[in-house]
VEXDREN-2710 file (C-alpha; in Angstrom, 1 decimal):
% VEXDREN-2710
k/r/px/py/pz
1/UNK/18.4/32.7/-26.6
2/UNK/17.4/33.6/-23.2
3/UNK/20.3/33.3/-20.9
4/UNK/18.8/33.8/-17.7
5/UNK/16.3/30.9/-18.6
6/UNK/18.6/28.6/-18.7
7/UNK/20.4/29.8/-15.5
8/UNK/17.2/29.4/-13.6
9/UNK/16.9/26.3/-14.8
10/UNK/20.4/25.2/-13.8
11/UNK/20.2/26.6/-10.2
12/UNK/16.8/24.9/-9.3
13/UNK/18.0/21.5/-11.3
14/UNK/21.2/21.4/-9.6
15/UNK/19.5/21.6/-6.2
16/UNK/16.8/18.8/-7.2
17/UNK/20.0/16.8/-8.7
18/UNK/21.2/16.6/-5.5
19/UNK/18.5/15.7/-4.0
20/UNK/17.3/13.1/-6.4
21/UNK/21.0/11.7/-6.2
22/UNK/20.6/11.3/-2.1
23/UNK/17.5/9.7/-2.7
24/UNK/19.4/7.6/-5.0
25/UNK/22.2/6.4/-2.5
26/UNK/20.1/6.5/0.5
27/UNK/19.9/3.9/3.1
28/UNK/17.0/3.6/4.5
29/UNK/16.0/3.1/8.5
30/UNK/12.6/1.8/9.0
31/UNK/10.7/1.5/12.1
32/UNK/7.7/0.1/11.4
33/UNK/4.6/1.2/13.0
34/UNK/1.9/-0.7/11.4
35/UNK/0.9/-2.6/14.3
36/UNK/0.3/0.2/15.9
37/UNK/-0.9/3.2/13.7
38/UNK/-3.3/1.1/11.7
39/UNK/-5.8/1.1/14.5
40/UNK/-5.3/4.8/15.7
41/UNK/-8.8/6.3/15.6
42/UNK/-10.1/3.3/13.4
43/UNK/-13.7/2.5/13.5
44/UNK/-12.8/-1.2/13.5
45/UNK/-10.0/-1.9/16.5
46/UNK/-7.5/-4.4/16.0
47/UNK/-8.6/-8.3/17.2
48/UNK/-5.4/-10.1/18.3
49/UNK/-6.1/-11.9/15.0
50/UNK/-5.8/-9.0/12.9
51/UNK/-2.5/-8.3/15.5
52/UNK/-0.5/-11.6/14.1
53/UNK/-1.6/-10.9/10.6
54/UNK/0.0/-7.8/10.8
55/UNK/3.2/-9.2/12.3
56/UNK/3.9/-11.8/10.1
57/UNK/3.2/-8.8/7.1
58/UNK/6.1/-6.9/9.0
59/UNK/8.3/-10.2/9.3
60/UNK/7.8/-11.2/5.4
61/UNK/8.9/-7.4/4.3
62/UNK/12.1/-8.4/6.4
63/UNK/11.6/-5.1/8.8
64/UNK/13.9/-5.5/11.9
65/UNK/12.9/-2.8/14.0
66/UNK/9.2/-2.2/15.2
67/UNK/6.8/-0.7/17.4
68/UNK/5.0/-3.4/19.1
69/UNK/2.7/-1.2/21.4
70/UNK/1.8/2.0/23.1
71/UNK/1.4/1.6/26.5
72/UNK/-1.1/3.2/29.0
73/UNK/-2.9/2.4/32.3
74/UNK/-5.0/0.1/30.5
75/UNK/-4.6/-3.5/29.3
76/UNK/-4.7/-3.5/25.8
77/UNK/-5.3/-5.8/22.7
78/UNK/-1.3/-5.3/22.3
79/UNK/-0.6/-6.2/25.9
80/UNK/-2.7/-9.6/25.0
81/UNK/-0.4/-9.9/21.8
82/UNK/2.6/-9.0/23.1
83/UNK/2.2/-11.5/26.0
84/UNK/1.3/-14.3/22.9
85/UNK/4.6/-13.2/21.3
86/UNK/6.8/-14.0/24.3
87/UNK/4.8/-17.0/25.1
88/UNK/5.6/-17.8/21.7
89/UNK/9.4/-16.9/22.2
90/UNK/9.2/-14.6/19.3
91/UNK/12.3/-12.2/18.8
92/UNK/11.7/-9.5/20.4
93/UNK/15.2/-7.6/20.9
94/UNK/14.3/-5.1/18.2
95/UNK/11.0/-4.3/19.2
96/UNK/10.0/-0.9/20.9
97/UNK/7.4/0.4/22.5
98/UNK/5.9/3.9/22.8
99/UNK/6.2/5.5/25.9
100/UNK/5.6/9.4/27.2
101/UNK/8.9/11.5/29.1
102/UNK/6.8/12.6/31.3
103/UNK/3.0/11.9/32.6
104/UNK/2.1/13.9/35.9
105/UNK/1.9/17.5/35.5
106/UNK/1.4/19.5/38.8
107/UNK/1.3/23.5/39.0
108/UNK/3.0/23.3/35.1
109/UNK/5.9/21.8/35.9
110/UNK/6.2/17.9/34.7
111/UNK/6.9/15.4/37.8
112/UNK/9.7/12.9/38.3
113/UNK/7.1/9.7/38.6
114/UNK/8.3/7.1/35.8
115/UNK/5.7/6.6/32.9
116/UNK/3.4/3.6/32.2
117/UNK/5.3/3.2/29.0
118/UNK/8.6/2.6/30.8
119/UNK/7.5/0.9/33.2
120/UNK/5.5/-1.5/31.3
121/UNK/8.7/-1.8/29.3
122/UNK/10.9/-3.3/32.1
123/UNK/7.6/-5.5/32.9
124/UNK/7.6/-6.7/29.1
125/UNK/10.8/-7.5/29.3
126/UNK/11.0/-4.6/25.9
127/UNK/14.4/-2.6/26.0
128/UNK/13.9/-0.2/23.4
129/UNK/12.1/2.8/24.2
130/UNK/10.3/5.2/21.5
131/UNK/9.9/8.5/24.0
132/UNK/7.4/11.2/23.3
133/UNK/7.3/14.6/24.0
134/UNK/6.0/18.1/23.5
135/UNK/7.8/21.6/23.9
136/UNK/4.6/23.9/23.0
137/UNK/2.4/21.7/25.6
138/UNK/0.1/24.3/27.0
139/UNK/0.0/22.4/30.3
140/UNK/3.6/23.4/31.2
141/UNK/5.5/26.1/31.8
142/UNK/8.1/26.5/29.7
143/UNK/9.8/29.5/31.8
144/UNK/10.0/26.9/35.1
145/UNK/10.4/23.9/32.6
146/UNK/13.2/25.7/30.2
147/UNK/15.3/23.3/28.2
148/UNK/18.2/23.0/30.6
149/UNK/15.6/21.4/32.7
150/UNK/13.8/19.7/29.7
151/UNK/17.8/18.4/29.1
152/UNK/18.2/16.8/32.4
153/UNK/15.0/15.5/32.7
154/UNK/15.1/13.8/29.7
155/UNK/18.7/12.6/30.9
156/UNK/17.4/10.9/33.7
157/UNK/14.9/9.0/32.2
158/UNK/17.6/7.9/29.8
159/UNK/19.7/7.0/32.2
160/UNK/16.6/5.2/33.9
161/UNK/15.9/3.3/31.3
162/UNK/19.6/1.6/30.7
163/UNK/19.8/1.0/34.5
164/UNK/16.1/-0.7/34.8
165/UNK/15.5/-2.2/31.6
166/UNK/18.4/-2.3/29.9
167/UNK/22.2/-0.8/29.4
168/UNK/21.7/-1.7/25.4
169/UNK/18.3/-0.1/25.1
170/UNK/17.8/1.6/21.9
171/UNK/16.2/5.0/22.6
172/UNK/14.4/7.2/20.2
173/UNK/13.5/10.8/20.9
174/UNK/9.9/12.0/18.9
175/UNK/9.8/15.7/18.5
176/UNK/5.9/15.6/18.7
177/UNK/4.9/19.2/18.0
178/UNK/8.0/19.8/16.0
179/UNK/6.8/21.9/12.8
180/UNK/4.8/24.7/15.6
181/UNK/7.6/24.5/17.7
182/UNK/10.4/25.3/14.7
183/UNK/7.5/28.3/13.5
184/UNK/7.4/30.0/16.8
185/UNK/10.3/29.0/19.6
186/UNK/13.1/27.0/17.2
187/UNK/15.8/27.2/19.6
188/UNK/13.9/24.6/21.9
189/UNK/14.5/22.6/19.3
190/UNK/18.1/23.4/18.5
191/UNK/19.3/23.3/22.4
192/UNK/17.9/19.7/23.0
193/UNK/19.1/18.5/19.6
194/UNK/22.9/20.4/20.5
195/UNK/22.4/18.7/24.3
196/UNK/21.9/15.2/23.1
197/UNK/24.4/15.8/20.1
198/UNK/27.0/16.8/22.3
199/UNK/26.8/13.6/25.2
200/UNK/29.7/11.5/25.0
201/UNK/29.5/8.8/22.4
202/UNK/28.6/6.0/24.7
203/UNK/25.8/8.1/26.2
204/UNK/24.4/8.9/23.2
205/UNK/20.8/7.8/22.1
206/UNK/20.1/6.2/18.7
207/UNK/18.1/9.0/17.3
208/UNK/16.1/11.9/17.2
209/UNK/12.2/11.5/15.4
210/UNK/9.5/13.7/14.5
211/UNK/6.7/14.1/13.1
212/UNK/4.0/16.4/10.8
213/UNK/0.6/16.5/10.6
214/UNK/0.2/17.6/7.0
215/UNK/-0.6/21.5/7.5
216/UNK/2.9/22.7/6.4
217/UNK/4.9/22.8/3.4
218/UNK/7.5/20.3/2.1
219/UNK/10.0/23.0/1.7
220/UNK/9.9/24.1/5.2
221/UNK/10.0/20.5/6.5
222/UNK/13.1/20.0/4.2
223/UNK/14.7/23.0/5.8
224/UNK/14.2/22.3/9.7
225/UNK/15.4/18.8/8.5
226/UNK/18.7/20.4/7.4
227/UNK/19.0/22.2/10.3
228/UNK/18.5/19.4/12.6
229/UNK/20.6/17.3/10.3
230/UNK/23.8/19.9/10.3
231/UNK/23.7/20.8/13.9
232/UNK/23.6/16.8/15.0
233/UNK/26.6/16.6/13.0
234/UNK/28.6/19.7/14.1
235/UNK/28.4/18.8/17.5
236/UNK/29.6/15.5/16.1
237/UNK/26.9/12.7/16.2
238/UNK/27.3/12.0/12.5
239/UNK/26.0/8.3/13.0
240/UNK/22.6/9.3/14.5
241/UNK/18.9/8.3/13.1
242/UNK/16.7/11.1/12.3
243/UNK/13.9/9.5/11.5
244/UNK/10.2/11.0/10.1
245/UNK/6.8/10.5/10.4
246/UNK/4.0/12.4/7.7
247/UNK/0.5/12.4/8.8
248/UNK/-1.7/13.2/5.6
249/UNK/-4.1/16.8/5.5
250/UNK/-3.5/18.8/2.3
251/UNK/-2.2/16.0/0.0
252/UNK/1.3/16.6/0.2
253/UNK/2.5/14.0/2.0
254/UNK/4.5/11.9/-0.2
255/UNK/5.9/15.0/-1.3
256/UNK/7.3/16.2/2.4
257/UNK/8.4/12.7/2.9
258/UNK/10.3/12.7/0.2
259/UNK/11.5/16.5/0.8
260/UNK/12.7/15.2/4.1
261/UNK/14.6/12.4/3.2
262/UNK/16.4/14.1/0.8
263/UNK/17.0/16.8/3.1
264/UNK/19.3/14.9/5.4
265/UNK/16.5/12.2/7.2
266/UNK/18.1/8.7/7.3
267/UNK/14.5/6.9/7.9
268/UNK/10.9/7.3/8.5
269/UNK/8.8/5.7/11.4
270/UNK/6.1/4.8/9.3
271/UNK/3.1/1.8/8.6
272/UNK/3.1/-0.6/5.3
273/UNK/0.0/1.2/4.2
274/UNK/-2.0/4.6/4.6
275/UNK/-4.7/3.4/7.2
276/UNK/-4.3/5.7/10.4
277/UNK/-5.7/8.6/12.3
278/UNK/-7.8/11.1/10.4
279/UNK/-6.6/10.7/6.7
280/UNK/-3.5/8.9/6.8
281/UNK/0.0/9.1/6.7
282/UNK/3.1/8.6/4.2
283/UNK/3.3/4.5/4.2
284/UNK/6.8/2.7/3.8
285/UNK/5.4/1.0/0.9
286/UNK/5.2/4.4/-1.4
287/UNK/8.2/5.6/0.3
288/UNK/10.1/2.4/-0.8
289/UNK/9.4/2.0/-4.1
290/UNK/9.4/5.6/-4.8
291/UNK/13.5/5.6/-4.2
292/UNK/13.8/2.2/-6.5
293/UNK/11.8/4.1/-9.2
294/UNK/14.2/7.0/-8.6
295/UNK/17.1/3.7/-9.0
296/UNK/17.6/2.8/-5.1
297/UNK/19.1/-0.1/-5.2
298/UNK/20.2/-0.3/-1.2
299/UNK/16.2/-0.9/-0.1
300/UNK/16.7/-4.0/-2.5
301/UNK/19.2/-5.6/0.0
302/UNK/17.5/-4.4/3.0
303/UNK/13.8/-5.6/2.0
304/UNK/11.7/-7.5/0.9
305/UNK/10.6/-4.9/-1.6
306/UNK/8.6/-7.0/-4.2
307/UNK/6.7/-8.3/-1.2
308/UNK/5.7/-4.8/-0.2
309/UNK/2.5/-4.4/-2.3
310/UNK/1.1/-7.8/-1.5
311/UNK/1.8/-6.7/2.2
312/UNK/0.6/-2.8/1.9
313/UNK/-3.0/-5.0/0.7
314/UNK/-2.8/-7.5/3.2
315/UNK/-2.2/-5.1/6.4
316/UNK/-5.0/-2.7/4.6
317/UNK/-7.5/-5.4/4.8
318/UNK/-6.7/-6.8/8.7
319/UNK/-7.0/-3.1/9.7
320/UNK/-10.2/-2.2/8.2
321/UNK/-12.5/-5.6/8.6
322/UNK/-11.5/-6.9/4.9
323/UNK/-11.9/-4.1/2.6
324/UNK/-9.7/-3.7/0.1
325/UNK/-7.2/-0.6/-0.4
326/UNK/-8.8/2.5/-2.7
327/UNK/-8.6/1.2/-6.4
328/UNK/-6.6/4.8/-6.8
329/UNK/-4.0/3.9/-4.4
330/UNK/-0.7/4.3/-5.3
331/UNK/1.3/1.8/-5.4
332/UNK/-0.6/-0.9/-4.2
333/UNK/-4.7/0.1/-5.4
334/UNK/-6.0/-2.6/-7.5
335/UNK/-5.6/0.6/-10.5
336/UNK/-2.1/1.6/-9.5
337/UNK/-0.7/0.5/-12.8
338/UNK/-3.7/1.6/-15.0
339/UNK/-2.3/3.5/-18.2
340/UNK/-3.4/7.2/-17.6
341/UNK/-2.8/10.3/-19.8
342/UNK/-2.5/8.2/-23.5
343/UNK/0.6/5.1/-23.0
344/UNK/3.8/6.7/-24.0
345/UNK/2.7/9.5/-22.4
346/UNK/2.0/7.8/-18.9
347/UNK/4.3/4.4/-19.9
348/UNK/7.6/5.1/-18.1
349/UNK/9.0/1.9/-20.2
350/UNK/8.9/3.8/-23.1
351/UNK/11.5/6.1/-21.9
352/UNK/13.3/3.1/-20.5
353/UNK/12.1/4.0/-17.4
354/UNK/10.7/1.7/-13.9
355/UNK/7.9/-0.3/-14.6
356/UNK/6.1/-1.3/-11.6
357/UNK/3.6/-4.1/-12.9
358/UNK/7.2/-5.9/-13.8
359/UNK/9.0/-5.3/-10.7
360/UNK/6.0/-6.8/-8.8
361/UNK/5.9/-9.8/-11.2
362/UNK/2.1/-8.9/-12.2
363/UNK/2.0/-11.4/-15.0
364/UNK/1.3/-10.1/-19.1
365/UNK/-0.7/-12.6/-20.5
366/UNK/-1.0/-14.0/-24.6
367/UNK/-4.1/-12.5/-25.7
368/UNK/-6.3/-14.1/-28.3
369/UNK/-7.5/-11.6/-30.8
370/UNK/-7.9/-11.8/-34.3
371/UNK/-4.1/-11.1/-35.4
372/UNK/-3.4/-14.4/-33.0
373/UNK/-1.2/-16.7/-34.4
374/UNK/-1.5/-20.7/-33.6
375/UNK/1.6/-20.7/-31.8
376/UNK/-0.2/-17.6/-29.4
377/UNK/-3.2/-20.0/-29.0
378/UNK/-0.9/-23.1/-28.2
379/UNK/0.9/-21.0/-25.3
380/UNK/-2.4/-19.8/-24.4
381/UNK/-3.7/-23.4/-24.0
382/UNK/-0.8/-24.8/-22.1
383/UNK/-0.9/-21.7/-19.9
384/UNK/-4.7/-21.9/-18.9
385/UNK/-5.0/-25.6/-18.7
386/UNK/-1.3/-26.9/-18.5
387/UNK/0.0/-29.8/-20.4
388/UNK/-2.1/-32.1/-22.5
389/UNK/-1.7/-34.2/-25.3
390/UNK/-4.5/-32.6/-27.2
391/UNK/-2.5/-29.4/-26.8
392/UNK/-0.4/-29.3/-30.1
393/UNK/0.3/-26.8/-33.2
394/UNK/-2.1/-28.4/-35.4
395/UNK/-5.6/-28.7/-33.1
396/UNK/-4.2/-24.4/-32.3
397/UNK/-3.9/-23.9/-36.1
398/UNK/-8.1/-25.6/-35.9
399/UNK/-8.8/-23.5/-33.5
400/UNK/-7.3/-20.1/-35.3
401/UNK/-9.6/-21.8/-38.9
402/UNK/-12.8/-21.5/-36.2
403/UNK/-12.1/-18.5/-35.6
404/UNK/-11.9/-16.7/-38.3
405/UNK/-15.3/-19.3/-39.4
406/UNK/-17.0/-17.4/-36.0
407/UNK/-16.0/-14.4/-37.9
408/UNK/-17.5/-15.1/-41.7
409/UNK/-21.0/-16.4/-39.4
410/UNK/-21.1/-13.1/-38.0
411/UNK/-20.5/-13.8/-34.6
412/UNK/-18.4/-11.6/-32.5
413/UNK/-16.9/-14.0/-29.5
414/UNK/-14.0/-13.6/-26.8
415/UNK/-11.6/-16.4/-26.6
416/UNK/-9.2/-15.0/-23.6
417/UNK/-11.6/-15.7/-21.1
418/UNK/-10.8/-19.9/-19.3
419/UNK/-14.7/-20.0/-20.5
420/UNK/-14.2/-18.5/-23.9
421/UNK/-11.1/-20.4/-24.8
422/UNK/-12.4/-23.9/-23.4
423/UNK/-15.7/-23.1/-26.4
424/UNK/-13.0/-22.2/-28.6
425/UNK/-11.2/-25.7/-28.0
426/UNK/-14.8/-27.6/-28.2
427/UNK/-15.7/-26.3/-31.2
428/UNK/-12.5/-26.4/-33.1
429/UNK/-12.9/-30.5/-32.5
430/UNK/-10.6/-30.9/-29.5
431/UNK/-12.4/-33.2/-26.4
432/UNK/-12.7/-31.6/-23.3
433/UNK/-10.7/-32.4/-20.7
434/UNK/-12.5/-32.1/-17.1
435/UNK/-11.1/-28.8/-16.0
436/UNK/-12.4/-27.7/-19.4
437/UNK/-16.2/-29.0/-18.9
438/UNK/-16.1/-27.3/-15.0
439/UNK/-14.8/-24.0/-16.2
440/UNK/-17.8/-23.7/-19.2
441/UNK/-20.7/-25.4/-16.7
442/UNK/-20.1/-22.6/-14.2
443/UNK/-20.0/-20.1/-17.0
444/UNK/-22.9/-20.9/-18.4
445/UNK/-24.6/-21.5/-14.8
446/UNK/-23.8/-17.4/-14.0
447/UNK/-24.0/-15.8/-17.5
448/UNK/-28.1/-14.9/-17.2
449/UNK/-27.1/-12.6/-14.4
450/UNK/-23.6/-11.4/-16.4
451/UNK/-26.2/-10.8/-19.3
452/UNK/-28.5/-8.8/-17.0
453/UNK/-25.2/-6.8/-15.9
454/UNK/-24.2/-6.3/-19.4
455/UNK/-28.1/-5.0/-20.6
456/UNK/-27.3/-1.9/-17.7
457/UNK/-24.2/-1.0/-19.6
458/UNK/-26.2/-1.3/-23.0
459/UNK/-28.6/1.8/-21.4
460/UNK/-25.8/3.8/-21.2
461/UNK/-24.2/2.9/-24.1
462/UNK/-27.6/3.6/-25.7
463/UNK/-28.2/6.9/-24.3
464/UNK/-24.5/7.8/-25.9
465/UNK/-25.7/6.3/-29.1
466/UNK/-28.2/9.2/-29.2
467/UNK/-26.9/11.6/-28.4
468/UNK/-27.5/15.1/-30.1
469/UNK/-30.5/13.5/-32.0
470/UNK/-28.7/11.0/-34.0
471/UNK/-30.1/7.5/-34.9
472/UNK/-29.5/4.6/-32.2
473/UNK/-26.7/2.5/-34.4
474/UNK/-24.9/0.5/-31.8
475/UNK/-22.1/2.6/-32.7
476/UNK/-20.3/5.3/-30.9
477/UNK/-17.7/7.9/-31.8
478/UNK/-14.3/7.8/-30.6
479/UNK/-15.4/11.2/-28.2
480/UNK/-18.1/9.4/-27.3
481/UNK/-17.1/6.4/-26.3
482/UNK/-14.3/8.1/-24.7
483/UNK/-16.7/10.2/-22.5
484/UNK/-19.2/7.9/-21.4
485/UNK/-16.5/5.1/-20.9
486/UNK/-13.0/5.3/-21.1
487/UNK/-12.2/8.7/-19.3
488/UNK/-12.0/7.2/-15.5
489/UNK/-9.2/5.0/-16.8
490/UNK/-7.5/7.5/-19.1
491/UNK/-6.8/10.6/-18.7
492/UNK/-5.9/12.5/-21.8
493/UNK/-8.6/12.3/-24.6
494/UNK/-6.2/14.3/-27.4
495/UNK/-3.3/12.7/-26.3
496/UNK/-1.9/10.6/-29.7
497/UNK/-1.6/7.5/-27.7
498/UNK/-4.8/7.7/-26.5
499/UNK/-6.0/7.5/-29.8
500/UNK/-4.0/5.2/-31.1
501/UNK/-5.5/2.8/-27.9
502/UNK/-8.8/3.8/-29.1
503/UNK/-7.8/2.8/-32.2
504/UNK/-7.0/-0.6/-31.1
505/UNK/-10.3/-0.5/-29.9
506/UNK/-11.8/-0.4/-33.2
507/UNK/-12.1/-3.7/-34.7
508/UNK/-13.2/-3.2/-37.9
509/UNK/-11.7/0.3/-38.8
510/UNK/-13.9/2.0/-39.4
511/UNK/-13.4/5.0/-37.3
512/UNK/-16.1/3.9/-34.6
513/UNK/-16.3/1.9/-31.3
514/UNK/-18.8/-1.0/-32.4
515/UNK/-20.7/-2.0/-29.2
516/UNK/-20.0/-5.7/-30.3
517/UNK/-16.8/-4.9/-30.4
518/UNK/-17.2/-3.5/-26.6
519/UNK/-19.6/-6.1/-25.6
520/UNK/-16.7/-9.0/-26.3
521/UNK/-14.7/-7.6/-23.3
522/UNK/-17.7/-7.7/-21.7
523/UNK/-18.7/-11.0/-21.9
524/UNK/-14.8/-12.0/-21.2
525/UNK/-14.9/-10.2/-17.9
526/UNK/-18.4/-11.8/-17.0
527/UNK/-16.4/-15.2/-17.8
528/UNK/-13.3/-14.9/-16.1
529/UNK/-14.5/-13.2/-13.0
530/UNK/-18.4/-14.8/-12.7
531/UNK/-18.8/-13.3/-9.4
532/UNK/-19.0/-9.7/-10.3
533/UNK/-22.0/-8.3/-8.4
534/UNK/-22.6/-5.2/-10.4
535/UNK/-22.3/-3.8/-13.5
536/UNK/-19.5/-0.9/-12.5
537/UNK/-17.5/-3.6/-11.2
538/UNK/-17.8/-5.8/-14.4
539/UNK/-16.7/-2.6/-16.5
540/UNK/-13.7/-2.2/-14.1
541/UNK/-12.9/-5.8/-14.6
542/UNK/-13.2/-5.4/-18.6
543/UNK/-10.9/-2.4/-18.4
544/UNK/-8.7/-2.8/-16.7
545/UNK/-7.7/-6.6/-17.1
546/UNK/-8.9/-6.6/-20.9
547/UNK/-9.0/-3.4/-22.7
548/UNK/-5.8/-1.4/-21.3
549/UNK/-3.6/-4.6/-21.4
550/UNK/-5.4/-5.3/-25.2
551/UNK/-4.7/-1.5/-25.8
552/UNK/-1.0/-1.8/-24.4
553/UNK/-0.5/-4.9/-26.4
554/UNK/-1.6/-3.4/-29.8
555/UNK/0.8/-0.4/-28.7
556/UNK/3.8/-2.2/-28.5
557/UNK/3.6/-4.3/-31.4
558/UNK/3.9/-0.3/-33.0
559/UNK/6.6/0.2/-30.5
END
């Protein structure tokens, strides 16, 4: 045995232990930003319609605090919106605004004129102020402008604001070059956290904020957090916010976000999804549900957290014109909860870990496959088409007889499917009931283009077939199949999950995928969802809403 193994191990675990355990017990601040950093640098701006949808997202996630606009010499869709909002009398006592310390620069020294953003505060009748600043700004001097001066400018604004807008103004302070400035001049950064530390209590601000834009690593952004963190508190201001903000460059920045809350960050200043200037940035919905994966239970009591997905979508699709989030999106991409890597391997469950599709209420349906029972095609029934008198044990115990009749005739058909099920019902004896006769009419009215869709598939499938010379059978190999098919979705072929799914896959047993027996999740996907407009998009469909949760199903019955 190795002894200095294991004593690695313990001193890097007992680090990440404590960090996990912060996490844990953390409660988190958010200032939400969404209405405001979705449409930095956007191709589509914001409409004032896309503005309310936006709002009532924030309202419905049950965010208190918010940034509401960034103010300049112009009139803005915001300034529209926000006018609407008072109009409206809307609660508007914890909204901020963004506003800049300083705006007139002459000879590199920073003036005492009052900004647009403050200004425009007191005219909006908004009394918490979000204030911005630089201390690597090339256009100023930092020799004339040193940080005593930088301390009692900044004083003097804060001491504007409470006289002119308000004496309970919540103020936040936004290191904006903070990672250069801690590489190169870090004691900028400690005097002005140590000045505003060190004001009397009832002077004091509400927080300190900054911000990265992606280029550095986690580790470093967890130590300057620390610093900041210990040197609030030894001048003690143990209460104040220290809030982050994670633009994304090198695709670490879930990582740093994480890294910095753990590090001694009470909150982040952050949008319900990624949409924002150049690539992104760390959304509140990731950051969220990665502390209740990692068993937060605080965020439960402060938000709306099962709401969060169907928001992260919602605020995507106002921002961008209507498109949807990537299907790869964490969290809340139609994908997110797609089994990768083989199902124990990927399925936290089977550790008795958090299982997302659950905690979002995403709904595991009775499939009907050939091991269905009649009381799995009575609950089906009642589930599709509700309540009818038709619906009993003995017309599901016909319809499990026709099935296995389908069968013996040799045809291969899908019964999961409204359309599929409602054929299933017909033939078995049962009388359609009207819902029944709509859902199989506009089946059959779209199933010559779902046909069409599935003969593109059939190419591939066929040029698989032959592969390496061998004889065009309509049946593939497990590799096969697996390669020209299955890989997008799962990630591991060799993984023994993996093959048990592909196993599940295999009908008839005997060691091959059977393109009937690929074509019936085919035609179910074509049924349920007949507005499918391509044929990647139908195989998508039959993946991910009938093969992996078929796959998963067949899985836990081993389990």
């Amino acid at each position: 045995m190795s002894l200095p193994f294991y004593s690695d191990i313990e001193k890097k675990m007992s680090a990440v232990n404590k960090d996990k355990e912060r996490l844990k017990n953390l409660e988190l601040f958010v200032l939400d930003i969404s209405l405001r950093e979705t449409t930095v640098a956007t191709l589509k701006a914001h409409t004032i319609e896309n503005k309310r949808a936006i709002y009532e997202e924030i309202k419905k996630c049950g965010f208190k605090y918010f940034i509401v606009e960034s103010f300049n010499h112009q009139t803005r869709i915001g300034d529209l919106f926000l006018k609407e909002l008072i109009a409206q009398g809307e609660d508007l006592s914890k909204a901020f605004a963004f506003s800049e310390l300083w705006e007139k620069i002459v000879d590199k020294v920073p003036q005492p004129d009052i900004p647009i953003g403050m200004l425009k505060c007191k005219e909006f009748g908004i009394k918490n102020v979000f204030i911005e600043f630089d201390l690597m700004y090339y256009k100023i001097d930092y020799n004339k402008m040193n940080m005593d001066e930088v301390c009692k400018y900044l004083k003097k604004k804060i001491d504007w604001i409470r006289a002119n807008i308000s004496k309970d103004s919540l103020i936040l302070l936004n290191f904006r070059d903070l990672s250069t400035t801690m590489m190169k001049y870090p004691e900028r950064v400690r005097h002005v956290v140590n000045y505003l530390s060190s004001l009397p209590k009832e002077e004091r601000i509400l927080g300190l904020a900054f911000e990265d834009l992606g280029a550095v690593l986690p580790e470093q952004l967890g130590a300057w957090t620390l610093a900041i963190k210990k040197e609030m508190k030894r001048c003690g201001w143990k209460d104040g916010q220290l809030l982050f903000h994670q633009h994304e460059q090198w695709g670490l920045m879930h990582a740093a976000n994480l890294e910095v809350l753990a590090s001694g960050a009470t909150g982040v200043w952050a949008g319900l999804c990624i949409e924002g200037a150049a690539l992104g940035h760390a959304d509140t919905c990731t950051a969220i549900l990665n502390l209740i994966r990692l068993g937060n239970t605080k965020v439960l009591k402060q938000y709306n957290c099962k709401y969060l997905r169907k928001a992260a979508i919602r605020v995507t699709k106002a921002a961008t014109g209507g498109k949807k989030p990537n299907p790869k999106q964490p969290i809340y991409g139609e994908r997110a909860t797609d089994l990768v890597f083989g199902f124990i391997f990927s399925d936290p469950t089977a550790q008795g870990g958090f299982n997302m599709a659950d905690f979002f209420g995403m709904k595991q349906e009775v499939r009907i496959t050939n091991m269905a029972n009649a009381d799995m095609v009575l609950m089906k029934l009642k589930d599709v088409f509700g309540e009818d008198p038709q619906f009993t044990l003995e017309m599901a115990g016909k319809m499990k007889e026709q099935m296995l009749k389908n069968v013996s005739d040799g045809r291969k058909e899908e019964y999961n499917s409204k359309v599929g099920l409602a054929m299933l019902f017909d033939q078995a004896g049962g009388k359609l009931t009207k819902e029944m006769a709509d859902v199989i009419a506009e089946g059959t009215k779209n199933s010559s283009f779902i046909n069409t869709l599935i003969d593109e598939i059939k190419e591939s499938w066929d040029e698989w077939d032959g592969r390496g010379g061998s004889r065009v059978d309509n049946q593939l190999t497990f590799d096969h199949f697996y390669n020209g098919f299955m890989a997008p979705y799962f990630g591991c072929y060799r993984c023994e999950d993996s093959q048990q799914g592909l196993k599940a896959m295999d009908m008839d047993q005997d060691g091959m995928i059977d393109w009937f027996e690929f074509r019936h999740f085919l035609i179910w996907a074509g049924r349920q969802h007949p507005k499918v407009e391509s044929s990647q998009e139908l195989l998508d469909i039959a993946f991910r809403d009938g093969l992996i949760p078929a796959m998963n199903d067949e899985m836990n019955k081993k389990k």
